[in-house]
KOLDREN-866515 format. One record per residue (C-alpha): x, y, z; residue number from 1. Coordinates in Angstrom, 1 decimal, padded with zeros to 4 digits, always signed. Example, Ala and Ser with C-alpha at 12.3 -4.5 7.8 and 13.67 -1.06 7.14 Angstrom:
2
(rec (+012.3,-004.5,+007.8),1)
(rec (+013.7,-001.1,+007.1),2)
END
This chain:
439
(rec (+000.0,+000.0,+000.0),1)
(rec (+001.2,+003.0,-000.9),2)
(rec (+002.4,+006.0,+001.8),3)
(rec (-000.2,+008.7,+000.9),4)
(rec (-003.1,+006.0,+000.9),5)
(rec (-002.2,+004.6,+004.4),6)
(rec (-006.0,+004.3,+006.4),7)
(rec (-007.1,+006.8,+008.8),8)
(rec (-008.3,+003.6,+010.9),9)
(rec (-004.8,+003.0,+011.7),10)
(rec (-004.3,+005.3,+014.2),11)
(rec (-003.4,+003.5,+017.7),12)
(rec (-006.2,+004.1,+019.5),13)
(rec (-009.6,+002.5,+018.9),14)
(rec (-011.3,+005.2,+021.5),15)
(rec (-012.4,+008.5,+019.4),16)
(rec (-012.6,+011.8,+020.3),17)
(rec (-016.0,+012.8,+022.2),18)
(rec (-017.9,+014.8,+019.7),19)
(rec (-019.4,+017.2,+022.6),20)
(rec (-018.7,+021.1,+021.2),21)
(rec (-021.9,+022.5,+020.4),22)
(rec (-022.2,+025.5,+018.0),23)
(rec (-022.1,+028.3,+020.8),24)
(rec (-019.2,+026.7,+022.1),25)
(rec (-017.6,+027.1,+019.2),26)
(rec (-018.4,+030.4,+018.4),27)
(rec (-017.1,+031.3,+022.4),28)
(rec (-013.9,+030.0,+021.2),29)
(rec (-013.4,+031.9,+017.8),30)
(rec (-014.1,+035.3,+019.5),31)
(rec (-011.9,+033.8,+022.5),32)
(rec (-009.3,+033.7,+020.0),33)
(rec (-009.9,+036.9,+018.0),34)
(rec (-010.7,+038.9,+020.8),35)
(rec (-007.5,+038.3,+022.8),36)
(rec (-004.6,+041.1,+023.5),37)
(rec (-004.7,+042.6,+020.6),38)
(rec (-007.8,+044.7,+021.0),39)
(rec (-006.2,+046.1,+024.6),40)
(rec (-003.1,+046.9,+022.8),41)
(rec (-003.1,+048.3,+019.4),42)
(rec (-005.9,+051.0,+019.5),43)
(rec (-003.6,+053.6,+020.5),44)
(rec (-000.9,+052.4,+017.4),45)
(rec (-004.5,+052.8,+015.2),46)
(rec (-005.1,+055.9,+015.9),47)
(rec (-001.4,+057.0,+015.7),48)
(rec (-001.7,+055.9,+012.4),49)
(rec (-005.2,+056.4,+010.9),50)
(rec (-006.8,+058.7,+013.6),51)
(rec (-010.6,+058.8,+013.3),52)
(rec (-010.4,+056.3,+010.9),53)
(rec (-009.8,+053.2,+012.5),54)
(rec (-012.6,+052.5,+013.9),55)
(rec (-013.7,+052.4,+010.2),56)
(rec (-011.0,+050.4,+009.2),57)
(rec (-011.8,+047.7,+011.7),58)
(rec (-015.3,+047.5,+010.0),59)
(rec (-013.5,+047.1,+006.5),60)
(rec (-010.9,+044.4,+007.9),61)
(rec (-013.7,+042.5,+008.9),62)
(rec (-015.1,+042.4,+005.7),63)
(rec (-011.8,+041.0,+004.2),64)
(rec (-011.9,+038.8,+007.3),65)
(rec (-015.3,+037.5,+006.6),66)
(rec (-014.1,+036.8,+002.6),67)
(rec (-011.6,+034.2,+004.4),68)
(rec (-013.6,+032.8,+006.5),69)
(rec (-016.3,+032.2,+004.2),70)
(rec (-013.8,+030.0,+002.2),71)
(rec (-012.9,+028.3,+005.5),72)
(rec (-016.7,+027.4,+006.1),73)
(rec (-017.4,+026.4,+002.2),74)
(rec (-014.3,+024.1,+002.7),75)
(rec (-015.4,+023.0,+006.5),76)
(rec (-018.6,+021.7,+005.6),77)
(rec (-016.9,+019.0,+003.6),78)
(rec (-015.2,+017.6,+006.4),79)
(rec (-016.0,+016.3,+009.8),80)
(rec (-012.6,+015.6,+010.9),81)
(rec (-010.0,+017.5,+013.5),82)
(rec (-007.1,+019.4,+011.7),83)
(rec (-008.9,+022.9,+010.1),84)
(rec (-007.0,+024.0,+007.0),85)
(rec (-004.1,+021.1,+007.7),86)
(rec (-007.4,+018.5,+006.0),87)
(rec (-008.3,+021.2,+003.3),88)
(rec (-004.7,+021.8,+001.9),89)
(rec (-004.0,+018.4,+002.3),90)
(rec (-007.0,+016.9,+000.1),91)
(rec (-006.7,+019.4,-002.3),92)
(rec (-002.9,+019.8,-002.8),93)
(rec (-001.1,+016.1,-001.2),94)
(rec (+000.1,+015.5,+002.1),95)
(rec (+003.3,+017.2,+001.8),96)
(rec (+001.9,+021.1,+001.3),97)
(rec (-001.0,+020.3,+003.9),98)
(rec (+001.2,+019.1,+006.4),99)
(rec (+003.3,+022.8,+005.6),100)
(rec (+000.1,+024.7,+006.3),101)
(rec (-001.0,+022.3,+009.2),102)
(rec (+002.8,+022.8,+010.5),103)
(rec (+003.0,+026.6,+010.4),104)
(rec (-000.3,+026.6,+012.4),105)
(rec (+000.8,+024.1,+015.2),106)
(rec (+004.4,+026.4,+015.1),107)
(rec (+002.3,+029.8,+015.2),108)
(rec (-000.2,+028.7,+018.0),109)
(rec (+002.7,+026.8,+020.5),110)
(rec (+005.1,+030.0,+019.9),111)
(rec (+002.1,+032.5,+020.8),112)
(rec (+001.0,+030.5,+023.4),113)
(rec (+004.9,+031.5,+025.3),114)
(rec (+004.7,+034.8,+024.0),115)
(rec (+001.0,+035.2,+025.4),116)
(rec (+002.0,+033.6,+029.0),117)
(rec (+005.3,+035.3,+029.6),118)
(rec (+003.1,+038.7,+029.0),119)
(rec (+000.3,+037.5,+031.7),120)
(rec (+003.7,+036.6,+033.7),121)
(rec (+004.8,+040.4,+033.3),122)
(rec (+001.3,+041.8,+034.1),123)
(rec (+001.2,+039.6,+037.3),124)
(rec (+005.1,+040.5,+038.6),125)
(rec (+003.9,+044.0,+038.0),126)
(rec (+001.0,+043.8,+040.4),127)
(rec (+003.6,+041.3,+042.5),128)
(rec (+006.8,+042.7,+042.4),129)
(rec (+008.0,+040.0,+044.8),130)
(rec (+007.6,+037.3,+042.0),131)
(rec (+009.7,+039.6,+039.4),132)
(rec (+012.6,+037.5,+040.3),133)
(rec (+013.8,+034.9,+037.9),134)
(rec (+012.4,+032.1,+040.2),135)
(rec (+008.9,+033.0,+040.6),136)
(rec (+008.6,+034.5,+036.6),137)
(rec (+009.5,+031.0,+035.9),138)
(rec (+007.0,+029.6,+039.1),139)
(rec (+004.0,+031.6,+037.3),140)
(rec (+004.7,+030.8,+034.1),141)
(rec (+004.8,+027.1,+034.7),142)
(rec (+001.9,+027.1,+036.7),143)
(rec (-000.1,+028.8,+034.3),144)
(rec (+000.6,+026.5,+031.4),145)
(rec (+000.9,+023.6,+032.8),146)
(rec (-001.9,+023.9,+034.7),147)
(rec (-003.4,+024.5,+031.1),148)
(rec (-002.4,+021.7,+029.8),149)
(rec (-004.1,+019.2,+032.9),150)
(rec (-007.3,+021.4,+032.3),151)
(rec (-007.0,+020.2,+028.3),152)
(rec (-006.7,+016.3,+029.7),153)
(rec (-009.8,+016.0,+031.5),154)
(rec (-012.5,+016.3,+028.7),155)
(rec (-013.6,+018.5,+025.4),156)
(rec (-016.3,+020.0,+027.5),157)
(rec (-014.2,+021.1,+030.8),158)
(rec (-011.5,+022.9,+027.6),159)
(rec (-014.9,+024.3,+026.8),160)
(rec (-016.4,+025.3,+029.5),161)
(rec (-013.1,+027.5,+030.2),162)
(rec (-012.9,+028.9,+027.6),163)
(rec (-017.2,+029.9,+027.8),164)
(rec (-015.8,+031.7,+031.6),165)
(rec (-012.9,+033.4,+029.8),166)
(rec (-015.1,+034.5,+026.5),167)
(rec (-017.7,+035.7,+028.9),168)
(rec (-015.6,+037.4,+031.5),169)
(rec (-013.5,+039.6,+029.0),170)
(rec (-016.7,+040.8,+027.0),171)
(rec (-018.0,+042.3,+030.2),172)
(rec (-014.9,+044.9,+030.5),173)
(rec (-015.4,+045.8,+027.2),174)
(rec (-018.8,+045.9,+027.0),175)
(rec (-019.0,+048.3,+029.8),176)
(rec (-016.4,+050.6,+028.4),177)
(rec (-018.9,+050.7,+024.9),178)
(rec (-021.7,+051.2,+027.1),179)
(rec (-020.0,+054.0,+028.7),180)
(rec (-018.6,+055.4,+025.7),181)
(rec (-022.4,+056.0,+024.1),182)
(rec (-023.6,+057.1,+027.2),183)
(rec (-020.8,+060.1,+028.3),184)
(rec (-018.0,+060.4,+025.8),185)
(rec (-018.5,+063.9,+024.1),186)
(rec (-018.8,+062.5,+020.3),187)
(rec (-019.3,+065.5,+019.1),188)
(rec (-015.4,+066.7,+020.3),189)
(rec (-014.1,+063.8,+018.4),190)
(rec (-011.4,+064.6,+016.1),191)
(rec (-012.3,+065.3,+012.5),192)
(rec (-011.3,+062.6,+009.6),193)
(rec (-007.8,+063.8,+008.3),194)
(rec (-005.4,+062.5,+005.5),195)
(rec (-004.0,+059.3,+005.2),196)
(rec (-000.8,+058.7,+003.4),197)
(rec (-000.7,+054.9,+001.9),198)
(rec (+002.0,+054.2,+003.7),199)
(rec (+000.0,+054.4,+007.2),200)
(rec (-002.6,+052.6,+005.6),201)
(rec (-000.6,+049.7,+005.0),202)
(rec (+000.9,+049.8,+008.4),203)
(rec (-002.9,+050.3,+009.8),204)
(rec (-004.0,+047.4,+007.8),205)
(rec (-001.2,+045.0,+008.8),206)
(rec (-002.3,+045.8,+012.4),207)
(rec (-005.6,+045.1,+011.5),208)
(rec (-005.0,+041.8,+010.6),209)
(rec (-002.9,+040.7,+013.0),210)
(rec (-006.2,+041.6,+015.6),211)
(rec (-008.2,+039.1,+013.7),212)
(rec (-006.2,+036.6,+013.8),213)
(rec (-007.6,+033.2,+015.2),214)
(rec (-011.0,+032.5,+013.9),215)
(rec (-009.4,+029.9,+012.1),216)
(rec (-009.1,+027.8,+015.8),217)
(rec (-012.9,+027.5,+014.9),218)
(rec (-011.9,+024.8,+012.1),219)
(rec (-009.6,+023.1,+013.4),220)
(rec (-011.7,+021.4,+016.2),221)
(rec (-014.1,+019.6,+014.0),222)
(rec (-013.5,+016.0,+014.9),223)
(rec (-015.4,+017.4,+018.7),224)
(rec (-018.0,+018.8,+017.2),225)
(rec (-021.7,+017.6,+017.6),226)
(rec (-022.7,+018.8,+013.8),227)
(rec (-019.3,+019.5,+012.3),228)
(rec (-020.3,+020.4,+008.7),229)
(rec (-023.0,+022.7,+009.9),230)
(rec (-021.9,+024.0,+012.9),231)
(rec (-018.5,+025.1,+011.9),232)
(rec (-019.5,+027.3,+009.3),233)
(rec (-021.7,+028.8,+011.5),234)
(rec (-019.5,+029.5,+013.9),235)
(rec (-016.9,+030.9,+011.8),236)
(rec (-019.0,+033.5,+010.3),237)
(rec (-020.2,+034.6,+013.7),238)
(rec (-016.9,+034.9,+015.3),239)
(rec (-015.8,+037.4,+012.6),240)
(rec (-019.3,+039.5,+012.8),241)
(rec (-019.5,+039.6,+016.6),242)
(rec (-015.8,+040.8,+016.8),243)
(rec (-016.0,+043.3,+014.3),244)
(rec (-018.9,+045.0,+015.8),245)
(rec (-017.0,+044.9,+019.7),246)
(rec (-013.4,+045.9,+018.3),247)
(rec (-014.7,+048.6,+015.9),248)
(rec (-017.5,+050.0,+019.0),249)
(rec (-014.2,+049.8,+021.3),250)
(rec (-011.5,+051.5,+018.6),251)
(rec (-014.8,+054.7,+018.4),252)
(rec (-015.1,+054.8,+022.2),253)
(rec (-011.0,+055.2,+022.4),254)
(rec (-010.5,+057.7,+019.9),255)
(rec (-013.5,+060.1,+020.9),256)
(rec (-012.1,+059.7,+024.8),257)
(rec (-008.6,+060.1,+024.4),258)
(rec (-007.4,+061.6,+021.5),259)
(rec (-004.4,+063.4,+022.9),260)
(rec (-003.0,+060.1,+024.3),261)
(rec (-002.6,+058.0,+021.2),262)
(rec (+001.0,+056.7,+022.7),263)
(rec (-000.3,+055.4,+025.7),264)
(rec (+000.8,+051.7,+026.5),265)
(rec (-002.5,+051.1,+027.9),266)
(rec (-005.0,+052.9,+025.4),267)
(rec (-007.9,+051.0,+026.7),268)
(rec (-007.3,+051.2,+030.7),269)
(rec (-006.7,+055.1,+030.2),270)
(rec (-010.0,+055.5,+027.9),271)
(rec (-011.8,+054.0,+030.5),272)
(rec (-010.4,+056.4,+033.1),273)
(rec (-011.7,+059.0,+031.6),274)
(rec (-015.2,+057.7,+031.6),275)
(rec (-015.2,+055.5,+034.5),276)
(rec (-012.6,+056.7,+037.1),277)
(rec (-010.2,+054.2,+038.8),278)
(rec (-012.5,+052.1,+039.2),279)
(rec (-012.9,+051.4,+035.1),280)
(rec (-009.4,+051.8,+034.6),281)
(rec (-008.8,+048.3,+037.2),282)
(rec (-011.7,+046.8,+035.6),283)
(rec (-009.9,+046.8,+032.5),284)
(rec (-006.6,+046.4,+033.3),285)
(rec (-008.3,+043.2,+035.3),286)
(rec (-010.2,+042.5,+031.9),287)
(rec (-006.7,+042.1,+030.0),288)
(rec (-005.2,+040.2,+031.8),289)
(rec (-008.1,+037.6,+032.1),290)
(rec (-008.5,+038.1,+027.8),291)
(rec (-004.4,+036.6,+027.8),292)
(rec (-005.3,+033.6,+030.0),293)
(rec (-008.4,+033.2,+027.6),294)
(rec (-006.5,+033.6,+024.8),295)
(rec (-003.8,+031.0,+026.3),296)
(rec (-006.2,+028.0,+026.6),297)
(rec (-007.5,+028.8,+023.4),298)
(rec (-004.4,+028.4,+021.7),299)
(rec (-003.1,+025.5,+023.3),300)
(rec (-006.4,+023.5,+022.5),301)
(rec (-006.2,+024.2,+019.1),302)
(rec (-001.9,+023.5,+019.0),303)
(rec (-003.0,+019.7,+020.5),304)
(rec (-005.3,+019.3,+018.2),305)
(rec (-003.0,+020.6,+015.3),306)
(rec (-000.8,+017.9,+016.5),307)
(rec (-003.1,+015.0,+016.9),308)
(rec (-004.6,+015.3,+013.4),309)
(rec (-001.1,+015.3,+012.3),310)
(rec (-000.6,+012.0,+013.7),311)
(rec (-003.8,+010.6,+012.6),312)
(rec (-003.1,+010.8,+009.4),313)
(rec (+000.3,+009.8,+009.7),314)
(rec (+002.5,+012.7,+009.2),315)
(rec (+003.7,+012.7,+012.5),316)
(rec (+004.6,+009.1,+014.4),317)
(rec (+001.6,+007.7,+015.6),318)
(rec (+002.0,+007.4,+018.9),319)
(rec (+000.4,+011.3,+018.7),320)
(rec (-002.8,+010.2,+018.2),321)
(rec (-003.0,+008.5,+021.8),322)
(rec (-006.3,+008.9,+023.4),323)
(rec (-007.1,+009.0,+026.9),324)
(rec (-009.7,+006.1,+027.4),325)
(rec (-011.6,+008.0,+029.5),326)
(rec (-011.7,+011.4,+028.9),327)
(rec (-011.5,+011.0,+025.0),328)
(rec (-008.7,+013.5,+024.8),329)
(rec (-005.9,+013.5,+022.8),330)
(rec (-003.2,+013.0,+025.6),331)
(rec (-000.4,+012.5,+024.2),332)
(rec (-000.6,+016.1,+022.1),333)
(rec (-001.5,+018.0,+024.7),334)
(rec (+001.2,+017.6,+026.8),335)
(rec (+004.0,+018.0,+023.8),336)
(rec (+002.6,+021.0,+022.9),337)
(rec (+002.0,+022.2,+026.3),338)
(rec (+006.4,+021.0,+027.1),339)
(rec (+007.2,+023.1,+024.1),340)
(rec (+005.6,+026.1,+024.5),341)
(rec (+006.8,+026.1,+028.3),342)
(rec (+010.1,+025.8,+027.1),343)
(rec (+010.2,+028.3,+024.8),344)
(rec (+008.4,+030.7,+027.3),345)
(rec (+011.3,+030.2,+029.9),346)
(rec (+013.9,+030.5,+027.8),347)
(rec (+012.4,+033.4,+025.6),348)
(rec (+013.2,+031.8,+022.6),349)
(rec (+009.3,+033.0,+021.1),350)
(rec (+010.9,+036.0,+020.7),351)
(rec (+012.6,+034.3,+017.7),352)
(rec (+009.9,+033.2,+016.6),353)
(rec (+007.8,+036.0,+015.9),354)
(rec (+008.4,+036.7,+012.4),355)
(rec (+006.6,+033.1,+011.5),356)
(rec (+003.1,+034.3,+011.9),357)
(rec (+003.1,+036.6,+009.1),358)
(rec (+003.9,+034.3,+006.5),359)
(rec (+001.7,+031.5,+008.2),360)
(rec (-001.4,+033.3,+007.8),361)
(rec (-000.1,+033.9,+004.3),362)
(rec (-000.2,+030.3,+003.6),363)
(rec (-002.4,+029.0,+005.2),364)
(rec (-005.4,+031.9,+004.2),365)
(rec (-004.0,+031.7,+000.5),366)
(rec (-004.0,+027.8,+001.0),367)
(rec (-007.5,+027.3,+001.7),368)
(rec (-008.6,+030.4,-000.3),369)
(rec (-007.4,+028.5,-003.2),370)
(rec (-008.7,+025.2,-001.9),371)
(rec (-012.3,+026.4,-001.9),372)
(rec (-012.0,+026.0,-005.7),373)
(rec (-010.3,+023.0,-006.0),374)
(rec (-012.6,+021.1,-003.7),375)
(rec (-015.6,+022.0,-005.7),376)
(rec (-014.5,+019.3,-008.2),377)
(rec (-016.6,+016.0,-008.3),378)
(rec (-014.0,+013.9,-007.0),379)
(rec (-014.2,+015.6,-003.4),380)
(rec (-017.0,+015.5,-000.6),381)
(rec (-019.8,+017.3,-001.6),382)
(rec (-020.4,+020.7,+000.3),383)
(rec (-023.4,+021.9,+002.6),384)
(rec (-022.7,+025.3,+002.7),385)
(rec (-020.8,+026.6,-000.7),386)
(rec (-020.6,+030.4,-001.4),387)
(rec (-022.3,+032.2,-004.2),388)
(rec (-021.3,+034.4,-006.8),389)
(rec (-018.7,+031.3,-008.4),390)
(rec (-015.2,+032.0,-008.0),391)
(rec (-015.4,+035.4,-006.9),392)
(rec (-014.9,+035.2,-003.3),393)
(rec (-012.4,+032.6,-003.4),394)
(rec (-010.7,+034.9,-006.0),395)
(rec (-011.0,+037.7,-003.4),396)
(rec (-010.1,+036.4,-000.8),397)
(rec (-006.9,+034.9,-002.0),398)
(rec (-006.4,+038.7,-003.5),399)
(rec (-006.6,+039.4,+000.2),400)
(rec (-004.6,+036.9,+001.5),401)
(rec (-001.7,+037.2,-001.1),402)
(rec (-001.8,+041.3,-000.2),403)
(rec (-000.8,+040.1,+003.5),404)
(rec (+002.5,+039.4,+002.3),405)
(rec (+003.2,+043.1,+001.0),406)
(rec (+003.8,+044.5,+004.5),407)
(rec (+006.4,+041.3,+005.9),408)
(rec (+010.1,+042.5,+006.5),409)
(rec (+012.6,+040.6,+005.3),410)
(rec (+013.2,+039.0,+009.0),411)
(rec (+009.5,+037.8,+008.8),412)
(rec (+010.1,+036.1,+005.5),413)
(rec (+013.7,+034.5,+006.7),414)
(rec (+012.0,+033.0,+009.5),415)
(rec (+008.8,+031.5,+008.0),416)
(rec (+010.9,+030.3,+004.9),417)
(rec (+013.4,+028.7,+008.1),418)
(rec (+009.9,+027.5,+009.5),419)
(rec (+008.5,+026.2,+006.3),420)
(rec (+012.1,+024.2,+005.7),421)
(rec (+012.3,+022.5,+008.9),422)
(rec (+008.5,+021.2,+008.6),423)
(rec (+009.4,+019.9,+005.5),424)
(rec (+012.5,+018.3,+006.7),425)
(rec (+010.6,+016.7,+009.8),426)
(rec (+007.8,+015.3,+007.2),427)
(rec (+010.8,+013.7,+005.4),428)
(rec (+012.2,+012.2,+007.9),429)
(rec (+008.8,+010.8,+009.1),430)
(rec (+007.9,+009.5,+005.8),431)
(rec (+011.3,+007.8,+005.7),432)
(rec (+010.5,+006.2,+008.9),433)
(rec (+007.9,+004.5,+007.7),434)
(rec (+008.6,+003.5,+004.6),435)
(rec (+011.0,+001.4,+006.5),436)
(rec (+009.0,+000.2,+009.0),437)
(rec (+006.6,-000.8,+006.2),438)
(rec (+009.0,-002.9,+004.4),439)
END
């Protein structure tokens, strides 16, 4: 038999994965995702850039967003199984260039999962300062994620029920600071629209798209999902609509509250000074720091499951694709993932890897952008959900996607290229493996 045509049934465990994720569920863990630091952080580089405009702009990235997404849920409602994009690419273009995209998506996810808890780590010695030592950085930052990673172990509904708490108690914050904001910001004060050179709109809308990155977590939990084909494309076009509307409400209630503090580190908590008092300003600072710990078990559910669909299909040695006989969770995964980005948070080395997100999401939103079409021949699972207007919005939202690229240094490029090689080199070597072992 040859390599590529090896079974799915021979993965080594004969226990599945509980199908137990509802569709609210899922949507709580797409906005968990989108909605995560970004929205605390970058308003005041916004409005540096685009003033008055960026609320706007949030509204117009979340259209491009929704182009993507909608070729993530045409795809998704062919398939029932756990991987997202890594099963797209990989049905439509062989197992090597799905395995890339799957690979840059397990790389992006365990690298920002360090980068996320070293930052709650900072937040926390900041409030503590006896724990800014190197011994209790390093206590908290352990705790956190491996505490994480036992919370993963026990079940698809206690990783979602977290994540439901940390959805929920994030939205609050903000949706207070919107309610204030309508109710005693002086709108009518807010600066006028100015000029916009295209360079700060290229800067703006690489900024922009960094904040929505993560619906695609949505997809990539599939094989625990009740209704797969119909729930995930549900969710993924609710997750982009619900955090357009709360970034782009928050982004208006900064920049008619603060506009002469556009360099603040902390655009949000000093917006919601000037509404609420010091009272608002700890509710959001509070609010941050519970959106990174969100953020943090939302990432490291999808990087498991990354890794276990890997293994399922055999990219990666099987052992992967353990199962917990009782809990129905994908063991083994969760706690490689969770040793590797708890290694790279305590040595720093995240910092590294920064520059591999950008040309992830290049490849992997071009990857199934371009998939959308491809599947749509006879020869692949027919589709419950497939967009209209032909191959326009695929078209699009590879235009999109491919656009992404324009605004990468050449540091981002070297180190996705560096990324792209050694996931290629690890899926040779596993393929050599077992080609010998098959002999």
């Amino acid at each position: 038999m040859p390599i590529a045509a090896l079974p799915r049934s021979a993965a080594t465990s004969p226990v599945s994965l509980r199908r137990a994720v509802g569709r609210w569920d899922l949507t709580a863990i797409g906005v968990n995702q989108v909605i995560g630091g970004a929205i605390f952080l970058l308003p005041a580089s916004l409005a540096t850039e685009i003033g008055t405009w960026s609320p706007i702009g949030f509204v117009l990235a979340g259209f491009a967003m929704l182009l993507i997404a909608a070729c993530y849920a045409e795809t998704a409602s062919r398939f029932s199984d756990t991987g997202g994009a890594y099963i797209y690419a990989r049905a439509a273009f062989g197992n090597l260039i799905g395995f890339e995209i799957g690979w840059m998506q397990w790389f992006v996810r365990v690298s920002s999962q360090a980068a996320i808890v070293s930052g709650i780590a900072s937040a926390l010695t900041a409030a503590w300062p006896a724990a800014a030592g190197r011994g209790g950085r390093a206590l908290i930052v352990s705790a956190i994620t491996l505490l994480i990673g036992y919370w993963h172990t026990k079940g698809i509904r206690q990783s979602a029920g977290a994540i439901n708490f940390f959805t929920v108690s994030k939205l609050i914050p903000l949706l207070v600071l919107i309610a204030g904001g309508l109710l005693l910001a002086d709108w009518g004060a807010m600066a006028p629209l100015r000029a916009v050179s295209p360079e700060q709109a290229i800067t703006a809308g690489l900024l922009l798209v960094f904040a929505y990155g993560g619906f695609e977590s949505v997809a990539v939990i599939a094989g625990e999902v009740r209704l797969p084909q119909r729930e995930v494309p549900f969710a993924l076009g609710a997750t982009v609509l619900s955090a357009t509307l709360i970034m782009a409400a928050t982004q208006a209630v900064y920049v008619a509250t603060v506009p002469g503090q556009a360099d603040s580190a902390a655009p949000l908590v000093a917006s919601a000074r000037v509404l609420l008092g010091w009272a608002g300003a700890l509710m959001i600072g509070a609010g941050s720091v519970i959106s990174m710990i969100g953020n943090n078990v939302g990432g490291s559910l999808a990087a498991s499951r990354m890794l276990f669909a890997f293994a399922e299909n055999g990219d990666v040695p099987r052992g992967f694709a353990r199962i917990h006989p009782r809990h129905r969770t994908p063991v083994v995964a969760i706690w490689f993932s969770t040793t590797v980005a708890l290694v790279l948070a305590l040595t720093g080395s995240f910092v590294l890897l920064a520059g591999v997100s950008a040309l992830a999401r290049l490849v992997t939103y071009t990857g199934v952008s371009v998939a959308t079409l491809i599947l749509r021949k006879p020869r692949f699972p027919a589709a419950t959900f497939t967009l209209p207007f032909g191959a326009t919005i695929p078209l699009a939202a590879t235009a999109i996607s491919l656009a992404m690229f324009a605004g990468a240094t050449r540091e981002q490029v070297t180190t996705g290229a560096a990324a792209l090689a050694g996931g290629a080199l690890l899926y040779a070597c596993n393929t050599g493996w077992r080609r010998r072992n098959v002999r």
